[in-house]
N, CA, C and O atoms as a DFTB+ gen file, in Angstrom:
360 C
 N C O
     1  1      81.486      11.446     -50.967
     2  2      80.844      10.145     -51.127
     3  2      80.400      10.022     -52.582
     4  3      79.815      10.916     -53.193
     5  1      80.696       8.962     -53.024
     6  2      80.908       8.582     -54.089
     7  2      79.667       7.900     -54.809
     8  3      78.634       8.238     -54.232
     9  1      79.419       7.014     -55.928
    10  2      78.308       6.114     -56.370
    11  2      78.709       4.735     -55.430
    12  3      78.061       4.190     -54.536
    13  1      79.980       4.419     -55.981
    14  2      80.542       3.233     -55.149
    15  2      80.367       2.731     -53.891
    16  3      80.166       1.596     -53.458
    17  1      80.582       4.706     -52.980
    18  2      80.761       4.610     -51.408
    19  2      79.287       3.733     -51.137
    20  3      79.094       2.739     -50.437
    21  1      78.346       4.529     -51.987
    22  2      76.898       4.616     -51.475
    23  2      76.221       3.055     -51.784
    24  3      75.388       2.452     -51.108
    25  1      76.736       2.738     -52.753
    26  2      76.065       1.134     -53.247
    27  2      76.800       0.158     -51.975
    28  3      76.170      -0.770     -51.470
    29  1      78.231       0.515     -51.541
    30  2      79.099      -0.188     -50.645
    31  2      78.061       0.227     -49.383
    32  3      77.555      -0.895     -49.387
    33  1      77.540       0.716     -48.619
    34  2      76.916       0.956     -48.133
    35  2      75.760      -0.042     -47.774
    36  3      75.639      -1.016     -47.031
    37  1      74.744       0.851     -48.895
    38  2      73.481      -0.166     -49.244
    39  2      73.850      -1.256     -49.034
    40  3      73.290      -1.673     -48.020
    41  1      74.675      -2.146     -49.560
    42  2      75.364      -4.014     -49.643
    43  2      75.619      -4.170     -48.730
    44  3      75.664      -5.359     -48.415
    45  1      76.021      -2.995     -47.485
    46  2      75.743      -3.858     -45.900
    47  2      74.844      -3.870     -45.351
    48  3      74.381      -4.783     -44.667
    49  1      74.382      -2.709     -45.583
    50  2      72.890      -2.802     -44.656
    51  2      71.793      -3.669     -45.600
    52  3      70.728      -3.429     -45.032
    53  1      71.578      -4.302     -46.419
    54  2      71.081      -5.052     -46.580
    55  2      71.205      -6.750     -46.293
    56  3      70.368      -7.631     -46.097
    57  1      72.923      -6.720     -46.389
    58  2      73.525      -7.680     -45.586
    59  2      73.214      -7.825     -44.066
    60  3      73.140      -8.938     -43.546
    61  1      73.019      -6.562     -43.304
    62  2      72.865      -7.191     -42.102
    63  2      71.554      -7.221     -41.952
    64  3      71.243      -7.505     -40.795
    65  1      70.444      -6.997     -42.835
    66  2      69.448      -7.143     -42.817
    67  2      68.964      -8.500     -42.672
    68  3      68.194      -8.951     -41.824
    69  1      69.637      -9.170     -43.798
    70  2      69.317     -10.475     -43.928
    71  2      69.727     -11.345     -42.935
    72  3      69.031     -12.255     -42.483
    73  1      70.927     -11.052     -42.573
    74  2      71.682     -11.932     -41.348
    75  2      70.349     -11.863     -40.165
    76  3      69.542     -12.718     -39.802
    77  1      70.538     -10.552     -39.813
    78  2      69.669     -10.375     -38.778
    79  2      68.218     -11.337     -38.778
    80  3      67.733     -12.175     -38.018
    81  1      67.815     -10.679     -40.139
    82  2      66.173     -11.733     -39.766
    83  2      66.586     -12.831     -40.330
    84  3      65.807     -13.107     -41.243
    85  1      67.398     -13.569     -40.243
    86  2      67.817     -15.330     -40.266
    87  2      66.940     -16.209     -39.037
    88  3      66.132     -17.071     -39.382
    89  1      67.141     -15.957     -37.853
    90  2      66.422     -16.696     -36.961
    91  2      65.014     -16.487     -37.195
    92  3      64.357     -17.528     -37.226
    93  1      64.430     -15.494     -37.353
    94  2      63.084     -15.514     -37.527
    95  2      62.531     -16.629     -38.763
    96  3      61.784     -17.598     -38.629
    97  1      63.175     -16.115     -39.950
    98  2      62.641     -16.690     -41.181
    99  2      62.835     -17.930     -40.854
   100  3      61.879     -18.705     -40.859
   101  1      64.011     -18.322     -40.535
   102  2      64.459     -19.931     -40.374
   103  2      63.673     -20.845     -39.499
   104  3      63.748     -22.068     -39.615
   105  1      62.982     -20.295     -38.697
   106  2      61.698     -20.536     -37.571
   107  2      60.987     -20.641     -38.150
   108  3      60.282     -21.616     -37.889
   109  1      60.658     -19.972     -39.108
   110  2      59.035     -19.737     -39.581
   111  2      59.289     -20.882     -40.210
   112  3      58.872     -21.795     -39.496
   113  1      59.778     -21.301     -41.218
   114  2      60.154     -21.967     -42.128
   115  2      60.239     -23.602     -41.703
   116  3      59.710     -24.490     -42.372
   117  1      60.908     -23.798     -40.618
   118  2      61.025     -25.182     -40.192
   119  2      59.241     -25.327     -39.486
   120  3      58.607     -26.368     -39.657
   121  1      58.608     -24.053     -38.671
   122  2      57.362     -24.627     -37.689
   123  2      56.212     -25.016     -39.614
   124  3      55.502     -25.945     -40.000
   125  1      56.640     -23.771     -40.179
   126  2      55.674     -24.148     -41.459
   127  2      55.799     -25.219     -42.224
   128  3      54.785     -25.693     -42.737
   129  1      57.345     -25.931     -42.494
   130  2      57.220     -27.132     -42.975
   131  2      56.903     -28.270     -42.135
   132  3      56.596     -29.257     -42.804
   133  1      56.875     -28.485     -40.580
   134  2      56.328     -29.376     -39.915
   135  2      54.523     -29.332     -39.859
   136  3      53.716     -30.260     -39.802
   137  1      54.362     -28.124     -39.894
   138  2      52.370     -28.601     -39.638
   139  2      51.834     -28.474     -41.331
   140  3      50.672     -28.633     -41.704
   141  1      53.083     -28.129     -42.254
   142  2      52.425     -28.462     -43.625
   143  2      52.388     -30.325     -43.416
   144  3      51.479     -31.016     -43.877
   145  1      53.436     -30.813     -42.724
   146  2      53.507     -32.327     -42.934
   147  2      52.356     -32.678     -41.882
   148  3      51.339     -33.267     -42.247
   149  1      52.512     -32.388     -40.901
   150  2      50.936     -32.546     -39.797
   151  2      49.923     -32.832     -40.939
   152  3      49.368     -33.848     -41.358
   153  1      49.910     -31.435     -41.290
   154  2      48.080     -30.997     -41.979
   155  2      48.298     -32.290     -43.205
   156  3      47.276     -32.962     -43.345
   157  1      49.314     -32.654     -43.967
   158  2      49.356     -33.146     -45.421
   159  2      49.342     -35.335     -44.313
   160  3      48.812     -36.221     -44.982
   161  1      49.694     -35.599     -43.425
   162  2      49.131     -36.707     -42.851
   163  2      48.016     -37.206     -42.102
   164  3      47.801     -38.403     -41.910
   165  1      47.310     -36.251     -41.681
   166  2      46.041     -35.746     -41.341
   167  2      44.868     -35.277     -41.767
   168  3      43.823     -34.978     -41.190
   169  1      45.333     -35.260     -43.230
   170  2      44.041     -33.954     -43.625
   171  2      43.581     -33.401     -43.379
   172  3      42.423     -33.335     -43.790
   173  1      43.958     -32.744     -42.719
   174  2      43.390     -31.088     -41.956
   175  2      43.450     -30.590     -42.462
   176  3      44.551     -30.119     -42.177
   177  1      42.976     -29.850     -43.624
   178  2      43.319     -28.586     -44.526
   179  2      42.782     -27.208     -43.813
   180  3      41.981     -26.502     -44.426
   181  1      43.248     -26.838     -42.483
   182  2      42.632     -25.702     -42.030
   183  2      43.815     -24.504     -42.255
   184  3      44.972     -24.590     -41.843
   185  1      43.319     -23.529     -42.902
   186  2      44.309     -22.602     -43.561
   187  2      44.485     -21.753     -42.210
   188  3      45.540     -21.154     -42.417
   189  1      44.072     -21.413     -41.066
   190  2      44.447     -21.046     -39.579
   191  2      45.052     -21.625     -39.059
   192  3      45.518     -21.032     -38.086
   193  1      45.391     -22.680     -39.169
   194  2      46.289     -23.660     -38.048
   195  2      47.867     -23.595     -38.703
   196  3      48.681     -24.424     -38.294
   197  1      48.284     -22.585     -39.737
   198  2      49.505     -22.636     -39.518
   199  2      49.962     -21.344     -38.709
   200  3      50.970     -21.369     -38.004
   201  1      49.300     -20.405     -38.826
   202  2      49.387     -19.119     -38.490
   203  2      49.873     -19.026     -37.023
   204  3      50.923     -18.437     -36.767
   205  1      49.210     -19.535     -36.171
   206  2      49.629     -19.143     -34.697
   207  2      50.926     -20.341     -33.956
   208  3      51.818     -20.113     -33.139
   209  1      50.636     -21.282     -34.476
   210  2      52.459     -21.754     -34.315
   211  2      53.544     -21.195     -35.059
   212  3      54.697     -21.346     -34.656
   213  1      53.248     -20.472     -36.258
   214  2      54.402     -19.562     -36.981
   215  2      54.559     -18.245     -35.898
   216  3      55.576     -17.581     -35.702
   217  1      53.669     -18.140     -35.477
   218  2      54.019     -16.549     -34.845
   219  2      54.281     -16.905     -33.542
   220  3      54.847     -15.921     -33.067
   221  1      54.173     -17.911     -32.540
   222  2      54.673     -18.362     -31.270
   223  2      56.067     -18.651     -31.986
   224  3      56.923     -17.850     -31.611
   225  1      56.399     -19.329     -32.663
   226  2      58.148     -19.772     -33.173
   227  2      58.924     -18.356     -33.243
   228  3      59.853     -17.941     -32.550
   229  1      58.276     -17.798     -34.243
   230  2      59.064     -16.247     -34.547
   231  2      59.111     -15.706     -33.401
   232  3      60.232     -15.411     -32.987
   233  1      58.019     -15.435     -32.613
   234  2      58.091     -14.855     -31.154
   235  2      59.199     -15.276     -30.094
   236  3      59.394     -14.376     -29.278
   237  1      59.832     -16.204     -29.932
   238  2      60.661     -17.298     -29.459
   239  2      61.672     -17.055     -30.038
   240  3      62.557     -16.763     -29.234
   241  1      62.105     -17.018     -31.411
   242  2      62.738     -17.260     -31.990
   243  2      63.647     -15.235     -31.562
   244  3      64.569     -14.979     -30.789
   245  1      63.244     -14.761     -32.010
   246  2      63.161     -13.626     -31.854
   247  2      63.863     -12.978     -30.353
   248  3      64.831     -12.238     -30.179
   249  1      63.021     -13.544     -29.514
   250  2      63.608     -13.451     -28.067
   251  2      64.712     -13.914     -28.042
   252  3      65.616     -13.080     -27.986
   253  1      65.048     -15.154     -28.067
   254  2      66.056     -16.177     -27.790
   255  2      67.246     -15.545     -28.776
   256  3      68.410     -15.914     -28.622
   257  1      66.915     -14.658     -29.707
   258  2      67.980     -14.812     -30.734
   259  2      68.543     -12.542     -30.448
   260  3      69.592     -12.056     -30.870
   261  1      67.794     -12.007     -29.923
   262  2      67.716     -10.249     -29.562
   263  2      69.087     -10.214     -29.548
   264  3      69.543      -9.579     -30.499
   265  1      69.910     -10.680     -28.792
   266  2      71.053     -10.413     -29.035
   267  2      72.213     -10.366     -30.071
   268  3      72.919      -9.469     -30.531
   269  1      72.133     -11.398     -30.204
   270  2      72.645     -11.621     -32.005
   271  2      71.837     -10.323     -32.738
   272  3      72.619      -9.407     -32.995
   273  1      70.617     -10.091     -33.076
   274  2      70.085      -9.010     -33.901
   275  2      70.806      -8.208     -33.528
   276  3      71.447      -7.548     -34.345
   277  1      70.917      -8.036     -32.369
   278  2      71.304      -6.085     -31.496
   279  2      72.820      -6.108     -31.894
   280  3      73.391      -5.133     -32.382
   281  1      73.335      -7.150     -31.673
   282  2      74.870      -7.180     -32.443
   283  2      75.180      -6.677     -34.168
   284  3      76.086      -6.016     -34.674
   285  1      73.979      -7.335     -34.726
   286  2      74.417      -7.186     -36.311
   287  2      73.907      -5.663     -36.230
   288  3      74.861      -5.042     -36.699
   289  1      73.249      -5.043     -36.001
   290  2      72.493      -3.951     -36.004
   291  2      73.344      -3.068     -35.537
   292  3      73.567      -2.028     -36.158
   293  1      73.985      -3.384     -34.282
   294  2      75.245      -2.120     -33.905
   295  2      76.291      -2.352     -34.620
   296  3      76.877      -1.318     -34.940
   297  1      76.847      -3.502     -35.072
   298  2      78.224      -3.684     -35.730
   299  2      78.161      -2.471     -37.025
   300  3      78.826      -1.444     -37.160
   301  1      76.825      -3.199     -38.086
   302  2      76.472      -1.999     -39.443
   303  2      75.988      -0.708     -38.874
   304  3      76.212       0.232     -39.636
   305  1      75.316      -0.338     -37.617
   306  2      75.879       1.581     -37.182
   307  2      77.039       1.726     -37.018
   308  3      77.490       2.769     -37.491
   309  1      78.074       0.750     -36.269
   310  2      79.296       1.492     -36.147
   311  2      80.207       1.824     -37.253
   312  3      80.967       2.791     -37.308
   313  1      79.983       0.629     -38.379
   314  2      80.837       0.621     -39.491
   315  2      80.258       1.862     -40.392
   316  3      81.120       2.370     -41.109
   317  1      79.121       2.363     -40.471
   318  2      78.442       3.510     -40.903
   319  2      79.127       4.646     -40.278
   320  3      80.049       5.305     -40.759
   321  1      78.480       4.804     -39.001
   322  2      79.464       6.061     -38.396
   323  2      80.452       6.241     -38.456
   324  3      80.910       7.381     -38.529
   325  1      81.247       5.038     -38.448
   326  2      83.386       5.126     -38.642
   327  2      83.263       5.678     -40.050
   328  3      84.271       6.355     -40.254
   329  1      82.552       5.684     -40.995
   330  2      82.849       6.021     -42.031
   331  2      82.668       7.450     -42.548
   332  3      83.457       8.070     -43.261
   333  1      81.257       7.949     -41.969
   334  2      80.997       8.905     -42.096
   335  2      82.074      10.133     -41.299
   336  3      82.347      11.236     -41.774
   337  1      82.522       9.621     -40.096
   338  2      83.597      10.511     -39.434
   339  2      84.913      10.306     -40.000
   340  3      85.591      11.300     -40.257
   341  1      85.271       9.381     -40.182
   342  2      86.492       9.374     -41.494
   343  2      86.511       9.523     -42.608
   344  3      87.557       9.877     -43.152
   345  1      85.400       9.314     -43.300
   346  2      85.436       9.974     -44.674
   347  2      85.349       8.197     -45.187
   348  3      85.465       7.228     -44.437
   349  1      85.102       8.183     -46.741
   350  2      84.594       6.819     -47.401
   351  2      85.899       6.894     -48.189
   352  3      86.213       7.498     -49.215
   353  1      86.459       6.194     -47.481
   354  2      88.489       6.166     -48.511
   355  2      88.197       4.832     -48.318
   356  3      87.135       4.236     -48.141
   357  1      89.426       4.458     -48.392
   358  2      90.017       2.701     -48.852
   359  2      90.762       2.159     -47.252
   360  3      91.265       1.040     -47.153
């Protein structure tokens, strides 16, 4: 194993890192830009009231989405292990 093998590596598992937490972030992100617009037509400036609809969404989000994660997560072990038992060639 090489510098290459090892950076080729790293660049997936960070890849499926990101894939993976896509539903979460993307949750967080849409419940946080809706009660920023709530709080910003309302004036509510309560710095708690975004917190627990972000973490019910992610929570949800999360569930609804386990499978997809458990997929990206086994696909980058298997492509790891195939490699390590074959060796890091072309």
């Amino acid at each position: 194993m090489n510098e290459a093998d090892a950076l080729e590596l790293m660049r997936a598992a960070m890849w499926a890192v990101i894939v993976a937490s896509g539903p979460a972030v993307g949750a967080a992100m849409i419940v946080g830009l809706i009660v920023a617009l709530f709080q910003a037509l309302t004036q509510i400036q309560e710095s708690t009231l975004t917190f627990v609809p972000k973490i019910i969404a992610v929570f949800l989000s999360l569930m609804a989405a386990a499978p997809f994660i458990g997929g990206q997560v086994f696909a980058f072990s298997e492509q790891a292990f195939a490699r390590i038992a074959h060796g890091f060639g072309p």
